[in-house]
SERO-4910 file (N, C-alpha, C, O; in steps of 0.05 Angstrom, whole numbers):
BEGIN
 pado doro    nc1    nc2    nc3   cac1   cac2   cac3    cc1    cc2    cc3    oc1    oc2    oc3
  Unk    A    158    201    416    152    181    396    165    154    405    185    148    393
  Unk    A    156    137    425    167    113    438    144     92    433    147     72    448
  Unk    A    128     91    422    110     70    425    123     46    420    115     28    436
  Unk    A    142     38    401    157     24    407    187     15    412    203     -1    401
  Unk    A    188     29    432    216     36    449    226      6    456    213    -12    466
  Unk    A    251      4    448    269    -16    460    255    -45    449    264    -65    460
  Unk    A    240    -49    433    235    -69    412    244    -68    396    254    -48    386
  Unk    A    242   -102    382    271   -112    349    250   -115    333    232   -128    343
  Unk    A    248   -110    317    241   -118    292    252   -125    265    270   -111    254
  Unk    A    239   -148    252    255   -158    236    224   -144    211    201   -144    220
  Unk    A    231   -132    177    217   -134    160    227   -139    138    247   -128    129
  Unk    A    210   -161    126    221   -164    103    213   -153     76    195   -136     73
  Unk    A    227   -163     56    216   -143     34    217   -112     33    202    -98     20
  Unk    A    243   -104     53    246    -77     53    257    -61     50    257    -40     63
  Unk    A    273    -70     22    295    -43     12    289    -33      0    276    -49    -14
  Unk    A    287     -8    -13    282     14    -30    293     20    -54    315     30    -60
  Unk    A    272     12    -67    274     -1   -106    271     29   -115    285     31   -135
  Unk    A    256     56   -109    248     74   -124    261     98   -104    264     96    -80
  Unk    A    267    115   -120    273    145   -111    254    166   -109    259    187    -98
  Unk    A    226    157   -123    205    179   -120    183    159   -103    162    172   -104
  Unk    A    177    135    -88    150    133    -83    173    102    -67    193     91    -75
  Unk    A    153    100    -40    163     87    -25    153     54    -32    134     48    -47
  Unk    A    169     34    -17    148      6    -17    145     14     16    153     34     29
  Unk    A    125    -15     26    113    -18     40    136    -26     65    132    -17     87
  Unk    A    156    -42     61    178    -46     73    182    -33     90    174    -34    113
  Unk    A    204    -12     70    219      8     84    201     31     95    209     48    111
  Unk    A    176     29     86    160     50    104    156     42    123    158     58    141
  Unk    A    148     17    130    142      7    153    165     12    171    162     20    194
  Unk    A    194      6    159    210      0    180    222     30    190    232     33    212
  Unk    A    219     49    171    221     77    176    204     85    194    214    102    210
  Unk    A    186     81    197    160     84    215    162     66    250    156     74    273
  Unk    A    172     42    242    182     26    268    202     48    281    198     55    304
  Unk    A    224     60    266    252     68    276    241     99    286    256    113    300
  Unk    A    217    107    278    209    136    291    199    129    312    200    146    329
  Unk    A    186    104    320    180    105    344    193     88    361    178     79    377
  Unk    A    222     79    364    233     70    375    245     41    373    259     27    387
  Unk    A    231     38    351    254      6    340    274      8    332    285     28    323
  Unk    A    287    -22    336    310    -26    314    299    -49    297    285    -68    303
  Unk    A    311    -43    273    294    -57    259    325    -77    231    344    -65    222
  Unk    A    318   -101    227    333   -118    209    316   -119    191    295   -132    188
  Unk    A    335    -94    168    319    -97    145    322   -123    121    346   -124    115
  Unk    A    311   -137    110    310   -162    101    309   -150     66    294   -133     57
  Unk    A    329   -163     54    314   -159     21    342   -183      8    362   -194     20
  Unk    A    335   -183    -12    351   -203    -33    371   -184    -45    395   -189    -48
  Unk    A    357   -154    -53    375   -143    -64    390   -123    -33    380   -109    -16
  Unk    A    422   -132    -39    434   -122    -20    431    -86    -26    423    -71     -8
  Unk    A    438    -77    -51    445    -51    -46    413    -27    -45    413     -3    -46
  Unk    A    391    -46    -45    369    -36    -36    375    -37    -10    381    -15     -1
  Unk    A    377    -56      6    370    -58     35    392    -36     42    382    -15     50
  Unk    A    411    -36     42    441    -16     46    426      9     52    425     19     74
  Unk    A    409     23     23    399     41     24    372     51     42    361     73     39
  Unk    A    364     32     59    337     31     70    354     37    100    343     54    114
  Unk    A    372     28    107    389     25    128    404     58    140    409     69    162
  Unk    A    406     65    115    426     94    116    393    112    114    394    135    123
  Unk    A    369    104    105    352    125    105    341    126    134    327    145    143
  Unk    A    350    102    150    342     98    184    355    115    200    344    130    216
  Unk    A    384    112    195    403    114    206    405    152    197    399    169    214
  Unk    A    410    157    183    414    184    179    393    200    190    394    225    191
  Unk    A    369    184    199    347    204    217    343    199    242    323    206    253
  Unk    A    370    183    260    379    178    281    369    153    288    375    147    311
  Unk    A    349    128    270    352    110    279    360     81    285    382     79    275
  Unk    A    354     59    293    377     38    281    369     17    270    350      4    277
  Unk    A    385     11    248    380    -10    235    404    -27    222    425    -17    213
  Unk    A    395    -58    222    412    -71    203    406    -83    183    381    -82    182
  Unk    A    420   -106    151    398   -107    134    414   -135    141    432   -138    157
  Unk    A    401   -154    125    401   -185    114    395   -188     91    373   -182     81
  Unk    A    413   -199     81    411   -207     51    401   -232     47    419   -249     50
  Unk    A    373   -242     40    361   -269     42    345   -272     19    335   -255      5
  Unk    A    341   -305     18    315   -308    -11    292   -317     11    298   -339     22
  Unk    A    275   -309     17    254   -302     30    253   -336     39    254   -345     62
  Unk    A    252   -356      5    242   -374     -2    253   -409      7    246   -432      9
  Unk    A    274   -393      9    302   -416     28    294   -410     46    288   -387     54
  Unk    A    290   -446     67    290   -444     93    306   -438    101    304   -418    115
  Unk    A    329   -448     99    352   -430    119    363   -407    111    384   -400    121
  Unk    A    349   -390     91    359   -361     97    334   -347    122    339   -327    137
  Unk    A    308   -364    120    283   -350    139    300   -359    168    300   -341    185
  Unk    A    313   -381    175    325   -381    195    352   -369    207    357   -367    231
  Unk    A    369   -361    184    385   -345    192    380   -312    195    392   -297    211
  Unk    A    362   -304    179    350   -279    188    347   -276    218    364   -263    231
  Unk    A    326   -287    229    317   -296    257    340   -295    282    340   -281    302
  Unk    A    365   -319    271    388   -311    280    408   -285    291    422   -279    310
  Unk    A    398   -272    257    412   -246    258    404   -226    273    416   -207    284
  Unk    A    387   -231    272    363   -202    302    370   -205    327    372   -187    343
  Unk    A    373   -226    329    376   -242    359    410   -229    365    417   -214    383
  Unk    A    428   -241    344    450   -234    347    452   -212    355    458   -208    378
  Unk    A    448   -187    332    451   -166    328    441   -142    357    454   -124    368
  Unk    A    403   -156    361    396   -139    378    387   -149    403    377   -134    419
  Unk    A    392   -176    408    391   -180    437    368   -198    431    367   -220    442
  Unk    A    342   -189    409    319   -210    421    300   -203    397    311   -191    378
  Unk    A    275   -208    394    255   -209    374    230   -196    391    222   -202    413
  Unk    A    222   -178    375    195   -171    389    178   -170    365    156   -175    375
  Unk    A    175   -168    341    167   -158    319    171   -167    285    189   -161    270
  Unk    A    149   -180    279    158   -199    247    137   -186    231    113   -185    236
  Unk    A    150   -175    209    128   -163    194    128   -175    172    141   -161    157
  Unk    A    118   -199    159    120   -219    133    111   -197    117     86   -194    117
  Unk    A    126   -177    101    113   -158     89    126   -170     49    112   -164     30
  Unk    A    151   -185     47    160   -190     19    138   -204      8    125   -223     17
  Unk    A    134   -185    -23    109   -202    -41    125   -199    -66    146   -187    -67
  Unk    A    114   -211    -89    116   -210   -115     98   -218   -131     84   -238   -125
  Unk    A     93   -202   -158     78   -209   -179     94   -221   -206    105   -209   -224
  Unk    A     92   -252   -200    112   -265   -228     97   -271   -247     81   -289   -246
  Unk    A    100   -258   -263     70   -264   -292     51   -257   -281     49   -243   -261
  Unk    A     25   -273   -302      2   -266   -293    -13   -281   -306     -4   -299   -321
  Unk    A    -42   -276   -303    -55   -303   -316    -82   -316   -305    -83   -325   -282
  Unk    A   -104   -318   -323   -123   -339   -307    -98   -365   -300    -74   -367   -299
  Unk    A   -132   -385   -295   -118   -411   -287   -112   -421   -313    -93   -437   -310
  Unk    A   -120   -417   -340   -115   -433   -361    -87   -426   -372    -77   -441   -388
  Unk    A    -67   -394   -362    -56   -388   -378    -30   -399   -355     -8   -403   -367
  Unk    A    -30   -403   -326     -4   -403   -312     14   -423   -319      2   -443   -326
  Unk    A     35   -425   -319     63   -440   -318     64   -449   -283     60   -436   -262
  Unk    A     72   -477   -287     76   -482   -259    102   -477   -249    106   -490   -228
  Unk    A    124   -460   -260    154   -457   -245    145   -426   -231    156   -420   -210
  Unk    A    120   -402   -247    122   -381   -245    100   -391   -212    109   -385   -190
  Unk    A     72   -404   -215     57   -406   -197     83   -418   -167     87   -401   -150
  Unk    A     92   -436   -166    110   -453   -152    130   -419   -131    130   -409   -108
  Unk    A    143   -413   -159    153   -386   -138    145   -367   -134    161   -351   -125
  Unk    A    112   -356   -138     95   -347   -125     94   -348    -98    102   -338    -78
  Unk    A     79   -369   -110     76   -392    -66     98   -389    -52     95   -382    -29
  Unk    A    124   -392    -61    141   -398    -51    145   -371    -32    139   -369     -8
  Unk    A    161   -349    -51    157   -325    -25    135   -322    -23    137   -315      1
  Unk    A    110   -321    -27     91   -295    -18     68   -319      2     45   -314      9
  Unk    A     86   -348      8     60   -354     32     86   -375     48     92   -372     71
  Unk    A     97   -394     31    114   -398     42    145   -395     52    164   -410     52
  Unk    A    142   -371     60    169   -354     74    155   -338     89    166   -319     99
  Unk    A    132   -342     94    117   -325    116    122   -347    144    132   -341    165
  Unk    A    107   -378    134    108   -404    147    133   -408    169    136   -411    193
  Unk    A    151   -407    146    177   -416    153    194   -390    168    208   -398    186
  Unk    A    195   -368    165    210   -350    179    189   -351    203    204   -356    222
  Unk    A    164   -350    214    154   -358    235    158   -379    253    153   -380    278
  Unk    A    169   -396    234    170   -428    251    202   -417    263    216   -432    276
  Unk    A    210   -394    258    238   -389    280    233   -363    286    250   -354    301
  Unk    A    217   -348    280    206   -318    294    190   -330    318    193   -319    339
  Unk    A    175   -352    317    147   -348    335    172   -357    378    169   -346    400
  Unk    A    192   -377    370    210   -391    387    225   -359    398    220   -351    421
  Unk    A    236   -351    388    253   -327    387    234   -302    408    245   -291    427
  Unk    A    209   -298    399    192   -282    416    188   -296    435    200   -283    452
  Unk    A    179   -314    447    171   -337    468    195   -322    488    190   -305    505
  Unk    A    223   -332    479    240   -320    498    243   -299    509    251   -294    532
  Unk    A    232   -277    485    243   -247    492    210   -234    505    203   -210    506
  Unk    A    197   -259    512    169   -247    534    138   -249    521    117   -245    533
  Unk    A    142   -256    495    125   -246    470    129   -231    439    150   -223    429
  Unk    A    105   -230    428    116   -212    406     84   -204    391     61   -205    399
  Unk    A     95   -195    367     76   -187    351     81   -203    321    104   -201    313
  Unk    A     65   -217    307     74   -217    279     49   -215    263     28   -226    266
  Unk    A     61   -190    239     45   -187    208     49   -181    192     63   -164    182
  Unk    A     29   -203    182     30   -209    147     21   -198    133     -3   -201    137
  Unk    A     24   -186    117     18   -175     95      6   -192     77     16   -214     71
  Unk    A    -20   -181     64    -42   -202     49    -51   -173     29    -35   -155     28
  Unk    A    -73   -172     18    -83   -162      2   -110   -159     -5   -125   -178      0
  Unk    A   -120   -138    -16   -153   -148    -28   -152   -158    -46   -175   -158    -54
  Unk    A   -136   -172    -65   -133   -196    -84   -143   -220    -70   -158   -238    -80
  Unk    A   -131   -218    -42   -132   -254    -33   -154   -252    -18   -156   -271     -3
  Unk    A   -178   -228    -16   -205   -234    -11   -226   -238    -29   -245   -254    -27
  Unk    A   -220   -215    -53   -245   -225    -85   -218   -215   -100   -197   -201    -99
  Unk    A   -231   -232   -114   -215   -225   -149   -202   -187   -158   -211   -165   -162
  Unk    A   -189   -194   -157   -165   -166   -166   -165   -153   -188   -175   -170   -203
  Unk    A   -161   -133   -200   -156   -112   -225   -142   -137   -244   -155   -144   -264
  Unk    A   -117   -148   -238    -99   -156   -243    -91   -183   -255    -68   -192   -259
  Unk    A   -111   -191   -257   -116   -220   -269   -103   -244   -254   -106   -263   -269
  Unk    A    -92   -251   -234    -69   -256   -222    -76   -285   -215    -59   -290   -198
  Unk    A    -91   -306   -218    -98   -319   -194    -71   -345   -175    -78   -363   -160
  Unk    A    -46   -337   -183    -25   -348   -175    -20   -324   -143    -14   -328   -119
  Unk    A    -27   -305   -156    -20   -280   -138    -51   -275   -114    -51   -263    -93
  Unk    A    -68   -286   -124    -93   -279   -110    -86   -298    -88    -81   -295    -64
  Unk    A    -87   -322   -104    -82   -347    -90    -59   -352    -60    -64   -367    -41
  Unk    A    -39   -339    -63    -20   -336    -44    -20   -320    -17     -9   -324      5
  Unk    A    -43   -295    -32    -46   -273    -13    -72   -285      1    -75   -281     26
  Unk    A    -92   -300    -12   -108   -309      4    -98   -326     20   -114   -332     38
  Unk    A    -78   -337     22    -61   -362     33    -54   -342     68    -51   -349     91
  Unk    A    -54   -328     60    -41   -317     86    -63   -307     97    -55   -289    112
  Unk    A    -86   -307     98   -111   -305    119   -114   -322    134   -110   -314    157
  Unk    A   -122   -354    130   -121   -366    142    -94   -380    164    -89   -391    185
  Unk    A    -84   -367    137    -50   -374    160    -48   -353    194    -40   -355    217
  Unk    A    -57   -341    183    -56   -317    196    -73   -325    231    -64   -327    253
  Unk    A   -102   -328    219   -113   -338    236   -108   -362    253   -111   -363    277
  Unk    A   -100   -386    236    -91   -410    256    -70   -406    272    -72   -418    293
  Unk    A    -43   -388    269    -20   -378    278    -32   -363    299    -20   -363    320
  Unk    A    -57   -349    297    -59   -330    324    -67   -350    344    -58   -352    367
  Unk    A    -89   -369    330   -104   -389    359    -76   -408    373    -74   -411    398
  Unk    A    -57   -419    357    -45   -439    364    -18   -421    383      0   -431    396
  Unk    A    -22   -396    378     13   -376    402     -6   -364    416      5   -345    428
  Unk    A    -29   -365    421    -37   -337    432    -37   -342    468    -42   -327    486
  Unk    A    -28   -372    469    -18   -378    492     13   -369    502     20   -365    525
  Unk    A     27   -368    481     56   -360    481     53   -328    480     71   -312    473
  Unk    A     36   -323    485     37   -286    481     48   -271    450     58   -249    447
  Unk    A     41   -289    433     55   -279    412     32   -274    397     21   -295    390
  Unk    A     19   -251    390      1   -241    376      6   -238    342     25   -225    334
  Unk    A    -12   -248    325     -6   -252    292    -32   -243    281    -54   -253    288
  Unk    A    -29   -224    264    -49   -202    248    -44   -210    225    -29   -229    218
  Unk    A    -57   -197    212    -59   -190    180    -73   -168    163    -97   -165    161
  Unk    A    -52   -151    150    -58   -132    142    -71   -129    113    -51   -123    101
  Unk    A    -92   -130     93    -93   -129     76    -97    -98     56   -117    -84     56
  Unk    A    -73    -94     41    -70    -70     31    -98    -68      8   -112    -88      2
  Unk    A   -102    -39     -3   -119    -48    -18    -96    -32    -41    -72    -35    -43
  Unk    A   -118     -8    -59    -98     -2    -83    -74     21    -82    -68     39    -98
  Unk    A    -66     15    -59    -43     38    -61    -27     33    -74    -23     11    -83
  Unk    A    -11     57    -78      9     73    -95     38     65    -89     47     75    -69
  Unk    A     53     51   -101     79     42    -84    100     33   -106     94     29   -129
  Unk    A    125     29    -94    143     39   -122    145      8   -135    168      5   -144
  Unk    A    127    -17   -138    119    -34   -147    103    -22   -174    108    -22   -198
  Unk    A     82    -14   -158     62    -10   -171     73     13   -198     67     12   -222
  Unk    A     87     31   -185     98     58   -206    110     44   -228    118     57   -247
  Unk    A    112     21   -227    133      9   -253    119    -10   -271    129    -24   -289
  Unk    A     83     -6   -259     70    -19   -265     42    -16   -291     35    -31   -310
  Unk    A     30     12   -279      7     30   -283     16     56   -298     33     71   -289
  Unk    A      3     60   -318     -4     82   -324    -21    107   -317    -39     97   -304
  Unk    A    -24    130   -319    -38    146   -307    -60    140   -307    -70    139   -285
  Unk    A    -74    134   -327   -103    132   -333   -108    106   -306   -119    108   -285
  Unk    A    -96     86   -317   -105     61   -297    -94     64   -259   -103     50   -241
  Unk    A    -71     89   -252    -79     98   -221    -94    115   -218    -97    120   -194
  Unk    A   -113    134   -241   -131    140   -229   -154    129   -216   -167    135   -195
  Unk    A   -156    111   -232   -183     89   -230   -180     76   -210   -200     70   -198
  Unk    A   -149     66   -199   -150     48   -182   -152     63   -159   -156     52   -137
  Unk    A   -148     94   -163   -156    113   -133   -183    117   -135   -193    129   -116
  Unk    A   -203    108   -155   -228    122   -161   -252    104   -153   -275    110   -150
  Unk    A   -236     75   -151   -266     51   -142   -262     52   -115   -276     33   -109
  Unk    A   -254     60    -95   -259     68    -71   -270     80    -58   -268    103    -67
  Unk    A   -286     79    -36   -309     88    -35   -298    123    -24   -312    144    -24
  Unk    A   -274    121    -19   -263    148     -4   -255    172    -31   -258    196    -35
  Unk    A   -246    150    -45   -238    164    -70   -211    183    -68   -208    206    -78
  Unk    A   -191    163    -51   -162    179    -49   -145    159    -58   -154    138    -66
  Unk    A   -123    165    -57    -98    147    -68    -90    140    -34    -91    153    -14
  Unk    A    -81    111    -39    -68    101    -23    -35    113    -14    -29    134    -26
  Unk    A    -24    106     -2      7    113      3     21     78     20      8     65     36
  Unk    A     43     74     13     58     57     29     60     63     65     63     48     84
  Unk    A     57     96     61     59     95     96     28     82    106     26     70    128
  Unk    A      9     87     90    -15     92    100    -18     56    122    -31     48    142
  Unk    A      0     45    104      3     19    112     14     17    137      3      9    157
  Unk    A     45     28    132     65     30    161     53     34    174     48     14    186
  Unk    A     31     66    191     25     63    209      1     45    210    -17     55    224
  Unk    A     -4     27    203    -28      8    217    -16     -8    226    -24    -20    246
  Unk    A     17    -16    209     29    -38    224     41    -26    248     60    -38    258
  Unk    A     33     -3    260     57      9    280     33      1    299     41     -9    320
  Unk    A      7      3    297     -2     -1    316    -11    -26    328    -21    -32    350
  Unk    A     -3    -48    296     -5    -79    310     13    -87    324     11   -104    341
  Unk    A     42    -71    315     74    -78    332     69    -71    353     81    -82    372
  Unk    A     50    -50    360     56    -33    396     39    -53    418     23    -71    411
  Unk    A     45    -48    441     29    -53    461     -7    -40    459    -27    -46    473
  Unk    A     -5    -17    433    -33     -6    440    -60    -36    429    -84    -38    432
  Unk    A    -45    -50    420    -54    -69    409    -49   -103    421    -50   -125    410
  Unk    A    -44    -96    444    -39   -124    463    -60   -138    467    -55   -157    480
  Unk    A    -90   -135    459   -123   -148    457   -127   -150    434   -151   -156    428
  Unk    A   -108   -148    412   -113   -158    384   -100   -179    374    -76   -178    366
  Unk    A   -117   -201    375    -97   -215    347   -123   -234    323   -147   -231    323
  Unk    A   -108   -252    307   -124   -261    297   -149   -241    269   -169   -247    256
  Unk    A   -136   -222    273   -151   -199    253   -143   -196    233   -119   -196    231
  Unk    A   -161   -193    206   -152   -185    180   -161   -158    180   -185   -151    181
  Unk    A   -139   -142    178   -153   -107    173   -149   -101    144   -127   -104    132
  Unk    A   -169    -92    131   -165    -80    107   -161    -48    111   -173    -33    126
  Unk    A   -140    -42     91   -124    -21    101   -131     -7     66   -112     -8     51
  Unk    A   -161      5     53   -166      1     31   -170     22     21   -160     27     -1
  Unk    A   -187     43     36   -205     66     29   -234     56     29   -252     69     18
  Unk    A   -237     41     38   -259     31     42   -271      7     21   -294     -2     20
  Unk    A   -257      2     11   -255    -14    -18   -273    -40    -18   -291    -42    -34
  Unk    A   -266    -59      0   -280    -83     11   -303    -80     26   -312   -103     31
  Unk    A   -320    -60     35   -345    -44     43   -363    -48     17   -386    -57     19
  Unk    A   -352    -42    -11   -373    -33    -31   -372    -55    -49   -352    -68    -54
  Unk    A   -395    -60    -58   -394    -68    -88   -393    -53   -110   -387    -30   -103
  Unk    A   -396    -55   -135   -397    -39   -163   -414    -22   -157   -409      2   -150
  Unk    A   -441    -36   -160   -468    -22   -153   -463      7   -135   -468     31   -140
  Unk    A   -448    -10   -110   -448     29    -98   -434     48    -98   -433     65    -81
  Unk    A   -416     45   -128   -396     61   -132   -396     66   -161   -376     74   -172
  Unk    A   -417     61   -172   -409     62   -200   -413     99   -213   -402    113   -230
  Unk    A   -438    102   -188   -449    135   -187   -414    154   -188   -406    167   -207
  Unk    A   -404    152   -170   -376    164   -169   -355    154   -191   -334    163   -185
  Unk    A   -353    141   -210   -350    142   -233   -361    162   -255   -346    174   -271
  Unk    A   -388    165   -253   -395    182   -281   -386    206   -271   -378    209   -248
  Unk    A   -387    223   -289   -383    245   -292   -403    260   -273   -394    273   -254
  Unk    A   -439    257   -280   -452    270   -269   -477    243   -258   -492    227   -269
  Unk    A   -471    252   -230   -482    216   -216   -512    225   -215   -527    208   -206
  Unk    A   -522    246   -221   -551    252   -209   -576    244   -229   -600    249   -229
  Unk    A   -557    231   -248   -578    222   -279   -590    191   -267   -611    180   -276
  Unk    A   -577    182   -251   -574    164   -233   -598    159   -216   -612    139   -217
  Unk    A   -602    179   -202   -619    191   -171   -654    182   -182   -673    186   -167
***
């Protein structure tokens, strides 16, 4: 399990809020450390990250955390710092920290809640890059990805458009960041999750409403947080050294369908349909 042997990675947003159902974070970075990273786990809350660190470490692999507000530039630059310090170099940025602050059409948002929306979930992607992208240059190249969503391609379950708005923010980011390094060897993806299951969401939904959100997919399974990690394992690896510039939806097939071709797998008996 070396695919990524002797690479740093830094992820943010990755300490471990729930005891029964993972975030996307620490799966990811659990997932980096099985195949050979070390990884600087990033979160605000210290004794989450603590705990994401000892779940690395107790399965033999390595990790350290940073305690940062995503949203301060100089905590995105001292992070950056700290990898470098800690592990010699940067190979690996996974802009994975998001948040849902309120909610709301456009008529109902507050501009302090929209303001720190943006703030982590597009701008702390910007800014920890503008000292990730320098940092890889040195150490030969790198990989970086962001985490986006099927909110920030069509309109969401979730009424959000502060939250739509941000996640769509990081597509295009995504893309101009790949054309403008892809001379520096630094390759920049984007992952967009669709409705998985994650210990965000567990604090969020009721049964009735994760069934449904496993049920408009065209696969008709529940998502998982790892399902995520490994896609980012394979944008972090070399198996992916001819990719960049990509938005992958990581959905069940979700962004494939409209209503129309899923509404049959809703009823009960789809052949009244036929």
């Amino acid at each position: 399990m070396t695919r990524l042997a002797n690479k740093v990675a830094i992820v943010t947003g990755a300490g471990t809020r729930s005891k029964n159902v993972s975030g996307v974070g620490v799966a990811a970075a659990v997932e980096f450390a099985k195949q050979g990273a070390k990884s600087l786990i990033v979160d605000m809350d210290e004794e989450a990250a603590k705990t994401s660190v000892e779940v690395i470490t107790e399965n033999g692999g390595e990790a350290a955390y940073y305690v940062a507000d995503v949203s301060n530039v100089s905590d995105c630059k001292g992070m950056v710092e700290a990898a470098v310090d800690r592990f010699g170099k940067l190979d690996i940025l996974m802009n994975n920290v998001g948040v849902v602050i309120g909610s709301g059409v456009v008529t109902e948002i507050e501009e302090e809640s929209w303001d720190r929306m943006l703030d982590i979930n597009l701008k702390s992607m910007v800014f920890i890059s503008k000292y990730a992208v320098p940092a890889m240059i040195e150490s030969g190249g790198g990989s970086i990805i962001n985490i986006s969503s099927v909110d920030g391609i069509r309109a969401g379950m979730g009424h959000s458009v502060s939250y739509s708005a941000s996640k769509g923010g990081v597509i295009p980011l995504t893309m101009a960041m790949a054309v403008e390094h892809g001379r520096d060897n630094v390759r920049v993806n984007c992952i967009a999750p669709g409705m998985i299951y994650t210990a965000m969401v567990e604090e969020a939904v009721d049964d009735k409403r994760r069934n449904l959100r496993r049920d408009i997919a065209p696969l008709g399974t529940e998502g998982t947080a790892e399902d995520i990690a490994l896609a980012a394992v394979y944008l972090a690896s070399d198996e992916s050294k001819w990719v960049t510039g990509v938005l992958l939806p990581v959905d069940a097939g979700l962004m494939a369908a409209g209503p129309q071709a899923i509404i049959g797998n809703l009823m009960e008996d789809d052949r009244k349909f036929l």
